[in-house]
C-alpha positions in Angstrom: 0.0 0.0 0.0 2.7 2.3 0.7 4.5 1.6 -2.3 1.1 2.4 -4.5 0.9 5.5 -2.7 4.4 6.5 -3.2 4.1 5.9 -6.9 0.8 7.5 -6.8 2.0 10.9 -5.6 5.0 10.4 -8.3 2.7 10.3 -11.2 0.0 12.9 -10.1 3.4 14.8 -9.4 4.7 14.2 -12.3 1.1 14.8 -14.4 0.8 18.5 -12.5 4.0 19.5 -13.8 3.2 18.5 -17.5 0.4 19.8 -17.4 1.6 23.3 -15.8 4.2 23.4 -19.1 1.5 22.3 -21.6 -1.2 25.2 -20.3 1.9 28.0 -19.6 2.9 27.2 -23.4 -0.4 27.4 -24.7 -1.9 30.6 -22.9 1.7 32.1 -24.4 0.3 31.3 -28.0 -3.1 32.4 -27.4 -1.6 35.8 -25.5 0.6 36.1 -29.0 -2.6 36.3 -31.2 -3.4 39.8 -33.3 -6.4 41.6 -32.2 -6.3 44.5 -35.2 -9.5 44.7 -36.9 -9.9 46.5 -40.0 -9.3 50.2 -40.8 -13.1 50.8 -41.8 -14.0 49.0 -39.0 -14.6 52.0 -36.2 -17.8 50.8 -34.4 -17.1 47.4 -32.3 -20.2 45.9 -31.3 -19.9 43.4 -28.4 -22.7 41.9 -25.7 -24.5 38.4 -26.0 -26.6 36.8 -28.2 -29.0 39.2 -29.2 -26.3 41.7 -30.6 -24.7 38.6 -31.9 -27.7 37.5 -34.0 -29.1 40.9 -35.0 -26.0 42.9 -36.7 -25.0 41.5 -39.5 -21.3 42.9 -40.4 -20.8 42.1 -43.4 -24.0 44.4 -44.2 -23.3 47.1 -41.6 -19.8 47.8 -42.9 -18.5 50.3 -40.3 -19.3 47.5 -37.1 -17.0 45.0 -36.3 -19.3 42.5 -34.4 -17.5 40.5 -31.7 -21.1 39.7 -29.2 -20.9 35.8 -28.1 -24.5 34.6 -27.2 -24.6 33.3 -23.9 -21.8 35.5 -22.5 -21.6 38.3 -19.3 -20.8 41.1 -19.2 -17.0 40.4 -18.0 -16.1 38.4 -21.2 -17.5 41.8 -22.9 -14.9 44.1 -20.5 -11.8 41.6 -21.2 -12.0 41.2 -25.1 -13.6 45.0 -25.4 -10.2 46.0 -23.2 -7.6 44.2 -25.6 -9.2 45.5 -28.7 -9.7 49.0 -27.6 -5.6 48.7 -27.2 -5.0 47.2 -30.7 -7.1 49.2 -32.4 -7.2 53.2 -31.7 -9.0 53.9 -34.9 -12.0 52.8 -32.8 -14.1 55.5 -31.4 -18.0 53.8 -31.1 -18.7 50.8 -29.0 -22.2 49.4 -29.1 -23.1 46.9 -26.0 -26.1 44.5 -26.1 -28.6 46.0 -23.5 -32.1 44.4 -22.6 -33.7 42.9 -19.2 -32.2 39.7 -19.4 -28.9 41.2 -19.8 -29.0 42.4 -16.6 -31.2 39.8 -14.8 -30.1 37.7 -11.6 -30.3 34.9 -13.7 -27.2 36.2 -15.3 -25.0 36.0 -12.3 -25.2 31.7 -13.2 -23.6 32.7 -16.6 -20.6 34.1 -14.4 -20.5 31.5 -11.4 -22.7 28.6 -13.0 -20.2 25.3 -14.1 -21.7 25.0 -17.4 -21.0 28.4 -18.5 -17.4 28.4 -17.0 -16.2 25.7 -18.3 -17.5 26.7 -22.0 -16.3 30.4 -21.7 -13.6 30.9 -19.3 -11.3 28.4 -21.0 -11.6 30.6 -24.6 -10.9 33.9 -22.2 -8.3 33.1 -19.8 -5.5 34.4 -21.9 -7.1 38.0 -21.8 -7.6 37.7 -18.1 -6.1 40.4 -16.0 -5.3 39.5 -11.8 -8.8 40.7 -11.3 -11.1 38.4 -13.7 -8.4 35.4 -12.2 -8.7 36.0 -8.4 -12.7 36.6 -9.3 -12.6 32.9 -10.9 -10.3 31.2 -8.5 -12.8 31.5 -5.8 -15.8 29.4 -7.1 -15.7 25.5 -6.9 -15.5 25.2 -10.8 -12.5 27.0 -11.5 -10.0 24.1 -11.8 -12.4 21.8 -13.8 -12.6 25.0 -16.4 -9.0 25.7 -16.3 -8.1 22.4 -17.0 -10.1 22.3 -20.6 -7.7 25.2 -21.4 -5.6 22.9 -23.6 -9.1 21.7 -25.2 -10.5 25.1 -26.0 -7.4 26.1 -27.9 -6.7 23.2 -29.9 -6.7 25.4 -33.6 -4.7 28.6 -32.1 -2.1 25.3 -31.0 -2.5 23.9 -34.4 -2.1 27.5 -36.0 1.1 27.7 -34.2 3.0 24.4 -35.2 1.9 24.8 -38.6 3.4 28.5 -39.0 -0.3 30.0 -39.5 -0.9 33.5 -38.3 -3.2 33.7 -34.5 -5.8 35.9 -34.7 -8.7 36.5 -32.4 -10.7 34.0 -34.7 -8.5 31.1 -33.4 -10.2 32.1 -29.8 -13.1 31.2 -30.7 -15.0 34.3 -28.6 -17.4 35.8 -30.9 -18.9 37.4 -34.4 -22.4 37.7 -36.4 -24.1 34.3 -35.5 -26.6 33.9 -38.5 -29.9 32.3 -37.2 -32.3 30.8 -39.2 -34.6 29.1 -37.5 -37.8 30.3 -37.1 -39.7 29.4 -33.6 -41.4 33.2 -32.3 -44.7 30.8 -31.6 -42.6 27.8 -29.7 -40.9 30.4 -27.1 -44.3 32.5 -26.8 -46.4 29.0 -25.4 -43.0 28.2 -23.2 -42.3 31.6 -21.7 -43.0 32.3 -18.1 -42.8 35.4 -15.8 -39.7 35.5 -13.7 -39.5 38.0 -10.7 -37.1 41.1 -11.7 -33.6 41.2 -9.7 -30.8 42.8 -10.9 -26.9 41.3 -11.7 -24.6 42.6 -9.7 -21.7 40.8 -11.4 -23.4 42.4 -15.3 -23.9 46.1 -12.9 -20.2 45.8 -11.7 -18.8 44.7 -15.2 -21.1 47.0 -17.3 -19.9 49.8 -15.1 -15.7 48.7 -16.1 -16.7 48.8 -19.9 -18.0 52.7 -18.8 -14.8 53.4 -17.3 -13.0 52.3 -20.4 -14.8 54.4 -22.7 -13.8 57.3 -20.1 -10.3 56.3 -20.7 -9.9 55.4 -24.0 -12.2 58.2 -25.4 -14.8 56.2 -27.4 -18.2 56.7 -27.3 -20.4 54.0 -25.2 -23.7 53.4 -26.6 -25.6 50.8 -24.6 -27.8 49.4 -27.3 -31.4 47.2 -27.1 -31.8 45.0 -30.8 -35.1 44.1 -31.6 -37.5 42.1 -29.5 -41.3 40.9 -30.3 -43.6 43.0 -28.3 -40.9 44.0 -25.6 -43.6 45.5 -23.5 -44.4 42.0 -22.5 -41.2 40.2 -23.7 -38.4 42.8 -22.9 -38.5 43.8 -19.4 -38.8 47.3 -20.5 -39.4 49.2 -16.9 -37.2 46.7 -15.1 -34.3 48.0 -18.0 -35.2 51.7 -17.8 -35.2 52.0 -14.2 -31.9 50.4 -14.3 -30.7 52.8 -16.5 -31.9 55.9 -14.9 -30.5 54.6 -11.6 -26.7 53.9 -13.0 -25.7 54.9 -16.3 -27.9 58.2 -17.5 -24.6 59.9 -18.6 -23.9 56.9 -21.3 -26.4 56.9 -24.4 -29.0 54.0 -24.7 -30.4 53.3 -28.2 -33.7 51.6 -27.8 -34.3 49.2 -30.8 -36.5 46.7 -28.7 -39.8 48.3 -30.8 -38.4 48.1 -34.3 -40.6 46.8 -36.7 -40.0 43.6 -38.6 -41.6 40.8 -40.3 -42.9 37.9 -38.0 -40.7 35.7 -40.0 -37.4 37.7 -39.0 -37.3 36.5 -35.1 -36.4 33.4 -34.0 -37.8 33.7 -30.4 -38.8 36.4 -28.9 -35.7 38.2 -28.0 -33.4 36.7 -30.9 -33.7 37.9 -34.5 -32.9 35.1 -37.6 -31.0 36.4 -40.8 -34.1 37.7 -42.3 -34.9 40.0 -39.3 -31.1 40.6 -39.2 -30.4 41.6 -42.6 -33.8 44.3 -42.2 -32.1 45.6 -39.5 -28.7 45.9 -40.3 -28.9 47.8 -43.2 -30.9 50.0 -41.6 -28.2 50.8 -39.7 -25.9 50.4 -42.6 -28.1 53.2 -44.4 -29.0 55.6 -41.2 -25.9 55.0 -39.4 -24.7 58.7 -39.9 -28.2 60.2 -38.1 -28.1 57.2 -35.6 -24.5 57.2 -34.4 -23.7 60.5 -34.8 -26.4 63.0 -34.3 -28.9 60.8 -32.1 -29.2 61.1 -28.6 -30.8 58.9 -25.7 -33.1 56.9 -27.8 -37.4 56.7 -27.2 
């Protein structure tokens, strides 16, 4: 028994040091990779799922869309922070805003196992102390930190075959085009669920503030297009919210913007036919909007 215990220690010994090498090695590749986004490229547009499915780049020319759907607010700050850096050409940032960005139930996309260990992995080379000491206290850090290596299997490859890292090889957002079609599924399987506030998406909204007040870009905290949103989008919850924290940063209130049933895909999510509407709307008003519009309806 001894013996087995001795040559236990040995290999778990010899597997954490290994493994220390192999995740220092690969968070130096992944920290190498090139963040510059186009010239023409001045408005980055980042949030969750409802930015990431409504604005369509390639349409709205001047947006560089880099929303994940199911992110916080903190994988917003981290990736907003090392592009802001790479890329001073960049003076609009546009920042998915609607009730269930700011919901209690988003503190599980934070904390929650599942959502560490699909996100945190993909981020943890653009963590700062901060974001690392926030993670290291919850249960699930290790599990997520160990899947590190599996998250970042093409920057690895990109790297032993001489390719060029970019942000893409992350893996940690764009225009995700939707084209399912369910608006009448999610109406018959939504429920009412009591209004509390995030503080984790209040403290983390607030650091992407303070980096517009450093950097100098414009912060325009932004609501996409929902299906009736005075039932569906939390509306007072998300202007009360507003009023009480952030009336010095615009909000552009899309949530009422008329489209074609057939362009959602739920309630709060448009398809590509409700995104292509949309974006080049803003593709062809985005002088008046951006420019010359103030805190929207």
């Amino acid at each position: 028994m001894k013996q087995f215990l001795t040559n236990l220690l040995l290999f778990l010994l010899a597997f954490s040091v290994i493994y220390t090498i192999l995740i220092t090695g690969i968070l130096f590749i992944t920290s190498s990779a090139g963040f510059t986004i186009p010239p023409e490229k001045n408005i980055i547009v980042i949030g969750d799922s409802c930015t990431a499915c409504a604005i369509d780049d390639s349409i709205f020319t001047s947006a560089f869309n880099i929303s994940e759907g199911g992110s916080a607010y903190i994988y917003a700050y981290v990736k907003l922070r090392k592009f802001i850096q790479e890329n001073p050409h960049v003076d609009t940032v546009i920042v998915s805003f609607h009730g269930d960005s700011i919901h209690r139930q988003m503190d599980d996309y934070v904390t929650g196992a599942r959502y560490m260990m699909n996100y945190m992995p993909s981020y943890f080379s653009l963590f700062h102390k901060e974001e690392i000491v926030l993670f290291a206290r919850n249960t699930n850090f290790l599990p997520a930190f160990l899947r590190i290596p599996i998250r970042s299997i093409l920057i690895f490859k990109n790297f032993i075959t001489g390719q060029e890292r970019t942000y893409r090889d992350l893996q940690i957002g764009g225009y995700d085009r939707l084209e399912y079609h369910k608006l009448d599924d999610d109406i018959a399987i939504k429920k009412t669920i009591p209004f509390e506030y995030s503080q984790y998406q209040l403290q983390y909204l607030q650091k992407i503030a303070d980096l517009s007040r450093r950097y100098g870009f414009e912060l325009i905290l932004f609501s996409t297009p929902i299906y009736n949103p005075e039932i569906y989008g939390n509306r007072t919850a998300l202007l009360d919210f507003y009023n009480n924290y952030f009336q010095d940063v615009r909000f552009i209130d899309y949530s009422d913007f008329s489209l074609p049933r057939n362009g959602y895909a739920d309630t709060i999510h448009l398809n590509y036919r409700g995104a292509q509407i949309f974006s080049q709307y803003l593709q062809d008003n985005h002088e008046s909007i951006f420019l010359t519009e103030q805190v929207s309806r």
